[in-house]
C-alpha positions as CSV (number, residue, x, y, z in Angstrom):
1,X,94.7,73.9,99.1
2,X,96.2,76.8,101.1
3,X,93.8,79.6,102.7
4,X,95.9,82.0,100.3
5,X,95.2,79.6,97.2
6,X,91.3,79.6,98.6
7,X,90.8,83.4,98.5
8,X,93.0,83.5,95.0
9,X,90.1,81.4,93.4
10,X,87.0,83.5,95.1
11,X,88.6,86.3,94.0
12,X,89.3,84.9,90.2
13,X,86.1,83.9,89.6
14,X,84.8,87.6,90.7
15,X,87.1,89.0,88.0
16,X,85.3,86.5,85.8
17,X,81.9,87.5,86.4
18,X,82.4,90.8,86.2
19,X,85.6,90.8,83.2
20,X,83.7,92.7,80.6
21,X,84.0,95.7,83.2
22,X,87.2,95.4,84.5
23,X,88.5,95.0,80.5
24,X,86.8,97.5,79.3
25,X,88.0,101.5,78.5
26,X,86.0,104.7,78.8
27,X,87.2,105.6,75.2
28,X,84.3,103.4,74.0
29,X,81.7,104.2,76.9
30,X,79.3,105.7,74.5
31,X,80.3,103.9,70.8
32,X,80.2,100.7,72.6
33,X,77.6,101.2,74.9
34,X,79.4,100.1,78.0
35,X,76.8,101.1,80.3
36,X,74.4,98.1,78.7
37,X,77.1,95.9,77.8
38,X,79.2,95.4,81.0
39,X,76.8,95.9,83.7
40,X,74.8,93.2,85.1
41,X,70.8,94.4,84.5
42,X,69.8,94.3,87.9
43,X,72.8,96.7,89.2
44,X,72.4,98.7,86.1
45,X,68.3,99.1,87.1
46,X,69.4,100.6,90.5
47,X,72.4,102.8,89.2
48,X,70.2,104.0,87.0
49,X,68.2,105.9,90.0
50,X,71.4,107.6,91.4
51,X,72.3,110.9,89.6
52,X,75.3,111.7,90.5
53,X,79.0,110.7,91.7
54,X,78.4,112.2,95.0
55,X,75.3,110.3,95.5
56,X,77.2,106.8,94.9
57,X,79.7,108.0,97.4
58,X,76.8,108.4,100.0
59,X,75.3,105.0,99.1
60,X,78.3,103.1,98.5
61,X,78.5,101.8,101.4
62,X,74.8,102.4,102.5
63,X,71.8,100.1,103.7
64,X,70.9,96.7,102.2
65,X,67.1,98.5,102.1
66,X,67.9,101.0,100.0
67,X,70.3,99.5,97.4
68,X,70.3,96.1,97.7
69,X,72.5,95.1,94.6
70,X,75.0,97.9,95.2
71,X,75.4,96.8,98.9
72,X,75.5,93.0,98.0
73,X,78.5,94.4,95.3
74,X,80.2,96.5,97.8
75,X,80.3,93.8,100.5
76,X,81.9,91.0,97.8
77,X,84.4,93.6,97.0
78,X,85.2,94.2,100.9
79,X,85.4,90.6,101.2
80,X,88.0,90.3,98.8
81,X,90.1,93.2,98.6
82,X,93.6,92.8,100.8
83,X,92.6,95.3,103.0
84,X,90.1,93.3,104.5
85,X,91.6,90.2,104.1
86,X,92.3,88.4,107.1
87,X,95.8,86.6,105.3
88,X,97.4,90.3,105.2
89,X,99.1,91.8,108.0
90,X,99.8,94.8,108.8
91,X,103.0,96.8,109.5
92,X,102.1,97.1,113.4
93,X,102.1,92.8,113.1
94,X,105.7,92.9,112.3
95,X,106.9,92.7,115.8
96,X,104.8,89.6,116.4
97,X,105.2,87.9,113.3
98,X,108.8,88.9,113.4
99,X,109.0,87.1,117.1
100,X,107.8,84.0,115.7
101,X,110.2,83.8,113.3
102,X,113.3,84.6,115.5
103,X,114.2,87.7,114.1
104,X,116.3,90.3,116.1
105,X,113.5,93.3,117.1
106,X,116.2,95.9,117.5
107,X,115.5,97.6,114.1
108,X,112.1,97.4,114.1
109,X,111.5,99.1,117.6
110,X,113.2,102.0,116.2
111,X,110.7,105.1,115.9
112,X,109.9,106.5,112.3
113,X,111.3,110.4,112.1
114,X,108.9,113.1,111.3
115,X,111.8,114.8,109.8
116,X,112.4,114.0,106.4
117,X,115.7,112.2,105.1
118,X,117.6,113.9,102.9
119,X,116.9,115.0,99.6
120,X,112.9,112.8,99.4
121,X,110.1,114.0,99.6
122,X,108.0,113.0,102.2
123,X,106.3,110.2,100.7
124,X,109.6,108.7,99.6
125,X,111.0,109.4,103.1
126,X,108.3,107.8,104.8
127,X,108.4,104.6,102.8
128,X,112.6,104.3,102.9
129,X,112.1,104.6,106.8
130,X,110.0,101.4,107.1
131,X,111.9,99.6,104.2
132,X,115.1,100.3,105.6
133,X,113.9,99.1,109.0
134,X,112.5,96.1,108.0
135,X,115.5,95.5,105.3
136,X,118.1,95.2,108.0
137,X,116.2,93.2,110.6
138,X,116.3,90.8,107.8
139,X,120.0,91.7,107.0
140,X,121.0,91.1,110.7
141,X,119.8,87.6,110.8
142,X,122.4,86.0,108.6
143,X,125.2,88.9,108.8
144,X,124.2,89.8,105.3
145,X,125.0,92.4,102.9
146,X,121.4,93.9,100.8
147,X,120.6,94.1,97.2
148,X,118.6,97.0,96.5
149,X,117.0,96.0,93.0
150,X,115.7,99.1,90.8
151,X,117.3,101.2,93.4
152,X,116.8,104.5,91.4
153,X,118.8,107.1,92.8
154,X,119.6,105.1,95.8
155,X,117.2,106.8,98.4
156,X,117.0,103.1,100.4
157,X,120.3,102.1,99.8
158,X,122.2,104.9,100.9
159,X,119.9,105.2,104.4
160,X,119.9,101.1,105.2
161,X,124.0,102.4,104.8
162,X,123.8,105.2,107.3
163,X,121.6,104.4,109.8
164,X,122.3,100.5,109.8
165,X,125.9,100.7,108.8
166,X,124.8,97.8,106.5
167,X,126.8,97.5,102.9
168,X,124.5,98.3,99.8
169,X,124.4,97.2,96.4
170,X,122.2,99.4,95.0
171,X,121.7,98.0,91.5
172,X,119.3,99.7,88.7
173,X,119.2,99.1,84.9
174,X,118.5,103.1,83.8
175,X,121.8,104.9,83.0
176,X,120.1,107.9,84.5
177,X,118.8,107.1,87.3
178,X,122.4,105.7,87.4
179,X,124.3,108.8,87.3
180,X,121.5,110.4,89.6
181,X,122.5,108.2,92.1
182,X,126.4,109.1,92.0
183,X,125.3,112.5,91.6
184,X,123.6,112.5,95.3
185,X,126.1,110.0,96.7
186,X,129.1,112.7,96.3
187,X,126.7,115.5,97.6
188,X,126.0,113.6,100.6
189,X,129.9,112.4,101.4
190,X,130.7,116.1,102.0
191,X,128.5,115.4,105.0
192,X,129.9,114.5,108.5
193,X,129.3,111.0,109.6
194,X,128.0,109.5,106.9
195,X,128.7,105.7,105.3
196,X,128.5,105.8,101.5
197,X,131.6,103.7,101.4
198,X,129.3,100.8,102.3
199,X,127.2,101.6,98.9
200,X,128.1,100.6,95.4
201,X,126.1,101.8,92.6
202,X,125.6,99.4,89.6
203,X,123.9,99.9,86.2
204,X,122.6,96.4,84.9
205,X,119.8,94.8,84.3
206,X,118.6,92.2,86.8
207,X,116.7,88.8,86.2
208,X,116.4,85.6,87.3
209,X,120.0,84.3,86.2
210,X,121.7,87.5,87.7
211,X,124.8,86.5,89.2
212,X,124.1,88.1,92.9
213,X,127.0,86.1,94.7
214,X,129.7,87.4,92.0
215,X,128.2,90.9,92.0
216,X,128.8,91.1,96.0
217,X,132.2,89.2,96.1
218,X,133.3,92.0,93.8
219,X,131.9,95.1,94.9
220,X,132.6,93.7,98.5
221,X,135.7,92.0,99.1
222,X,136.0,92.7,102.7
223,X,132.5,92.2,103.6
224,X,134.0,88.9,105.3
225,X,131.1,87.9,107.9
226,X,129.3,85.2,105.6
227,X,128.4,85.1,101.8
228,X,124.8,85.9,102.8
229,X,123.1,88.5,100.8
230,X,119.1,90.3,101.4
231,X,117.3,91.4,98.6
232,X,114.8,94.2,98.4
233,X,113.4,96.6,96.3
234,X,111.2,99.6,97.3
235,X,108.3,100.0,94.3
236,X,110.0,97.7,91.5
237,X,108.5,98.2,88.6
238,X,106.7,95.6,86.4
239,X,108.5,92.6,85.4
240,X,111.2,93.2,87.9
241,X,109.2,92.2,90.8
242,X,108.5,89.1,88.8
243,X,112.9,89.0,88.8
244,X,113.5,89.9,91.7
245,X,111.0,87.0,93.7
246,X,112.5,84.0,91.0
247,X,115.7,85.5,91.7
248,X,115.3,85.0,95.4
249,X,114.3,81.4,95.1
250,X,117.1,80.5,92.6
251,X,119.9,81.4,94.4
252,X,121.3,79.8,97.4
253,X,123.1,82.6,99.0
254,X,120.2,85.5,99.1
255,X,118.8,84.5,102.3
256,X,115.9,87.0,102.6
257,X,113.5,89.4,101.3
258,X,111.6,92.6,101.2
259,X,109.8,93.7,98.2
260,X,107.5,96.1,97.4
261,X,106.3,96.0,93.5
262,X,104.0,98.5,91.5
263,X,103.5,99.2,87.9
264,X,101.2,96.2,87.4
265,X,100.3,97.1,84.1
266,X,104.4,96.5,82.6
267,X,104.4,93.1,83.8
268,X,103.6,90.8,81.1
269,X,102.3,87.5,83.1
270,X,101.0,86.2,86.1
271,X,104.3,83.8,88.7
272,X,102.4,81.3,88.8
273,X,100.3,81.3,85.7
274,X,97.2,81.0,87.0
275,X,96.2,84.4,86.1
276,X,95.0,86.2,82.6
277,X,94.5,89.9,83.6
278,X,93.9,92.0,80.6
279,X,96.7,95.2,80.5
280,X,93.0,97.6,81.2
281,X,92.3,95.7,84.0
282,X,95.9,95.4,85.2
283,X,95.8,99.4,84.7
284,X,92.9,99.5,87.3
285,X,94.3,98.0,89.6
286,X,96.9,100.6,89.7
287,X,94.4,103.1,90.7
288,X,94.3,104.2,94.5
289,X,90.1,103.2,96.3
290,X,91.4,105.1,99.2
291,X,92.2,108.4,97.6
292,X,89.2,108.3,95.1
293,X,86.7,107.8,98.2
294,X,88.5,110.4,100.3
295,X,88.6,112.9,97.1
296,X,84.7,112.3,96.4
297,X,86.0,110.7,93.1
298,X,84.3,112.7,90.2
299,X,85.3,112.2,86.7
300,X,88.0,113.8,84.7
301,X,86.6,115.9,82.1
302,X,89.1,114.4,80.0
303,X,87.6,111.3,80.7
304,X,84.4,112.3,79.2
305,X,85.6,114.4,76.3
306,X,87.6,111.6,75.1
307,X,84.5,109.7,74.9
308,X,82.0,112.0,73.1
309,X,85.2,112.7,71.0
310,X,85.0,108.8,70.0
311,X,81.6,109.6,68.6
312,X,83.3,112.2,66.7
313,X,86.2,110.3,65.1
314,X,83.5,107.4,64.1
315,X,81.3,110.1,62.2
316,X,85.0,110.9,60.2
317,X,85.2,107.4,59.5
318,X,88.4,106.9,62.0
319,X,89.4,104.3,64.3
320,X,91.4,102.9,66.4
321,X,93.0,106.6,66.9
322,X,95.5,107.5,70.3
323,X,95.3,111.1,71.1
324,X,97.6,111.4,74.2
325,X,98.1,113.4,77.0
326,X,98.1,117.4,77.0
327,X,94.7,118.6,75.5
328,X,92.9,121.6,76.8
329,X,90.0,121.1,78.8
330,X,88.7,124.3,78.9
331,X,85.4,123.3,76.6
332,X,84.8,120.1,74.7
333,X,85.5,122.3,70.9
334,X,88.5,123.7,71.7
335,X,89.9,120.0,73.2
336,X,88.4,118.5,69.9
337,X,90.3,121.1,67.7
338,X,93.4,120.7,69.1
339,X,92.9,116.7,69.2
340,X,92.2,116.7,65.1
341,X,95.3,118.6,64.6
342,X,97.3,116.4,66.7
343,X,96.3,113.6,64.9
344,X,97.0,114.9,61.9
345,X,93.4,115.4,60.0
346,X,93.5,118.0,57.5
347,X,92.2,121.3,58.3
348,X,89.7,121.3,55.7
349,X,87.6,118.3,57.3
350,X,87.4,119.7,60.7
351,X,83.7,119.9,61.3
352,X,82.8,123.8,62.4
353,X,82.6,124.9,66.3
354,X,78.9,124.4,65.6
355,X,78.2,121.2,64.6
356,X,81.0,119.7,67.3
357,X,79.0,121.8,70.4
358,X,75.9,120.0,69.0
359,X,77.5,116.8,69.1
360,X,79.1,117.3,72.5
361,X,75.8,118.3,74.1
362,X,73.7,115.6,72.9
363,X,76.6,113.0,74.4
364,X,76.3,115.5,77.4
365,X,73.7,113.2,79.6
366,X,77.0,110.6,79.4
367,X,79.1,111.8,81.9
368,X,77.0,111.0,85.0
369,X,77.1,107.7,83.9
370,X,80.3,107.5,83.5
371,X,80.9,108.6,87.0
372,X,78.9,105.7,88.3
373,X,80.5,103.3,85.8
374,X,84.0,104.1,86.4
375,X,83.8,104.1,90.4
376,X,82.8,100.5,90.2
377,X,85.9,99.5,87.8
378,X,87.5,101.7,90.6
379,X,86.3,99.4,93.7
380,X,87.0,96.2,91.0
381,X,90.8,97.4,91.3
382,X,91.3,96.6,94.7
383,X,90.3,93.1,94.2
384,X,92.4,92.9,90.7
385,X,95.6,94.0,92.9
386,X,94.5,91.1,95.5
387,X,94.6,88.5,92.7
388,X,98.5,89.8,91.6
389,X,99.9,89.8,94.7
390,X,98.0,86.4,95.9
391,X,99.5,85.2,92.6
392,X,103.4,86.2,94.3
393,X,102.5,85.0,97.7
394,X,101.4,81.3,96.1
395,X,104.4,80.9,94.0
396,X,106.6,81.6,97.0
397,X,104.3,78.9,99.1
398,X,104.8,76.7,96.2
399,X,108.3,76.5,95.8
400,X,108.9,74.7,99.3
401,X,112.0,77.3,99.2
402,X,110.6,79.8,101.8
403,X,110.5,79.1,105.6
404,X,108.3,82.0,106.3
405,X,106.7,84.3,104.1
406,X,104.2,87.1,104.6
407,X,102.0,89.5,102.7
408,X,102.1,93.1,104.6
409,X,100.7,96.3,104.2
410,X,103.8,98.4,105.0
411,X,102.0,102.3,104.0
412,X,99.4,104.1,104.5
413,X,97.1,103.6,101.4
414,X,96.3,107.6,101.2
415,X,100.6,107.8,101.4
416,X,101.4,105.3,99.2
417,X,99.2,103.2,97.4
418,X,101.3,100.7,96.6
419,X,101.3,99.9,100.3
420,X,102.2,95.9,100.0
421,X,105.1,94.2,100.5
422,X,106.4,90.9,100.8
423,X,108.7,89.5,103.3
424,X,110.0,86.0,103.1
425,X,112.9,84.2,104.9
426,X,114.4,81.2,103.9
């Protein structure tokens, strides 16, 4: 068994233990009673001493002494989550790693510019930089030309064509982020010195059985070097990671990749099918550890008004109700108002302002457990996100198709929180 298939199973059987909290959903916190239901009694016992959000943020990572079952469930998390993990490199290993596989450095000792590229923002500017970098080392290797799957409005493509003089396929299934892409393509060839001849934009669908080798032969007829083509694809969303990696094993002439996936929640099953992540618990897993611990992570109010409202629409008799995004949150009456009329209750059973502030305050003693309850599913994320992307890493190992392969944390977390990526040769 491989050390990556080793920490897949410590971490699955984790998510077992603890898979009526990572499944559940704050809608039901107080109608279900979560707190009891999902929380082992012993950790529930010492919760029950902390008062506040900002407490646990003090104690999460505190002394065995003084929360011994929070510290022993803080240090299995740390032990699993890829940030930790010893199997994950990181984006300053590249040059190494890179080394070992006989890649040309070139690229990659080129300095990221605190300016930002046109048009992005700069999060998306920071992130095309080291893409693009990485995505033409790889390109360089076998004189290839890139793929650039879900390429959006084509912020990678068109710099891996600028700066690398590398030609683009920049291929995306939305009409409009499409015709976005043309749009900024003819506002930047009025520019001197620029290369967006090497770019072709492409609306299609990709999967496995896309014909990559046709698409480039047409699109590229003087691209006469080799038939070699590198695939990558900055934040793919859902199932198209899932595409994008079979893609790369199926066919022969796509040489390399570098993928970075997000939008765990759309994909519908695990590569390898090993997995059976619940669509809740593949939601968590899209939430950012970093950027809750460095916000002092307190609860939404909507968080907590959607709950005490569940209490509400049970004493109506009504279930299984969605309410959507949009509601005030200026008090918990006027949110429940404007919730009953979205969903369409008649105006004549809307309980008075009265009898819902009544209701709301004796649910009221809910939200600090609530805080506590959700910064755990929080922390239970970041090992949910290690089991999806051990899940890609294995099914590469597995397929005897890859040379070399690696699981990197290209971003900042606090930048992007996405930050992983994988990069495999063949």
């Amino acid at each position: 068994m491989s050390l990556f298939s080793e920490h897949l199973e410590k971490v699955a059987t984790v998510l077992t233990s603890y898979q009526a909290l990572i499944d559940s959903h704050l809608v039901d916190f107080i109608t279900e009673n979560l707190w009891d239901q999902c929380l082992p009694k012993s950790l529930r016992n010492e919760l029950e001493t902390l008062s506040s959000n900002s407490i646990i943020n003090a104690n999460f990572y505190g002394q065995e002494s003084t929360t011994p079952e929070l510290y022993k469930f803080c240090k299995l998390i740390n032990a699993l989550s890829l940030d930790k993990c010893n199997l994950v490199y990181d984006l300053r290993d590249i040059p190494d790693l890179f080394l070992e596989w006989g890649i040309d450095l070139k690229n990659l000792e080129s300095k990221i510019h605190n300016s930002r590229l046109d048009f992005m923002n700069a999060k998306k500017s920071y992130e095309v930089e080291i893409v693009a970098r990485i995505t033409s080392s790889l390109a360089e290797i076998h004189s290839s030309a890139v793929i650039d799957a879900g390429a959006g409005k084509g912020y990678l493509s068109q710099h891996i064509s600028e700066k690398y003089k590398i030609p683009v396929l920049a291929i995306d299934s939305s009409d409009i982020a499409h015709r976005g892409a043309i749009r900024r393509q003819n506002i930047l060839q009025k520019k001197p010195n620029q290369s967006s001849h090497l770019v072709h934009h492409l609306a299609q669908r990709i999967d496995e059985f896309t014909e990559f080798a046709e698409l480039a032969e047409k699109y590229f007829p003087t691209w006469s070097l080799s038939e070699n083509l590198t695939l990558t694809g900055l934040h793919t969303c859902g199932s198209l990671g899932h595409s994008v990696i079979k893609a790369f094993l199926k066919t022969d002439c796509i040489k390399s990749l570098c993928l970075v996936t997000c939008c765990y929640h759309l994909a519908e099953t695990s590569l390898g099918g090993k997995l059976n992540i619940s669509k809740n618990a593949k939601m968590l897993a899209q939430q950012s550890v970093q950027r809750s611990c460095q916000n002092e992570y307190s609860l939404s109010p909507t968080l907590h008004y959607r709950a005490v409202f569940q209490v509400l629409l049970h004493s109506l008799g009504m279930q299984d109700v969605k309410v959507g995004r949009g509601a005030p949150v200026d008090n918990f009456v006027t949110y429940a108002k404007w919730a009953l009329n979205k969903i369409g209750l008649d105006p004549t059973q809307i309980p008075p302002d009265n009898v819902i502030e009544e209701l709301y305050s004796s649910h009221e003693s809910f939200k600090a457990k609530m805080e506590l309850f959700q910064t755990l599913r929080i922390q239970l994320g970041s090992v949910i996100e290690s089991a999806i992307l051990l899940d890609r890493i294995i099914y590469l190992e597995d397929s005897k198709v890859c040379s070399n392969f690696a699981l990197v944390r290209l971003f900042d977390p606090l930048i992007s929180p996405r930050c992983y990526g994988i990069i495999a040769i063949k």
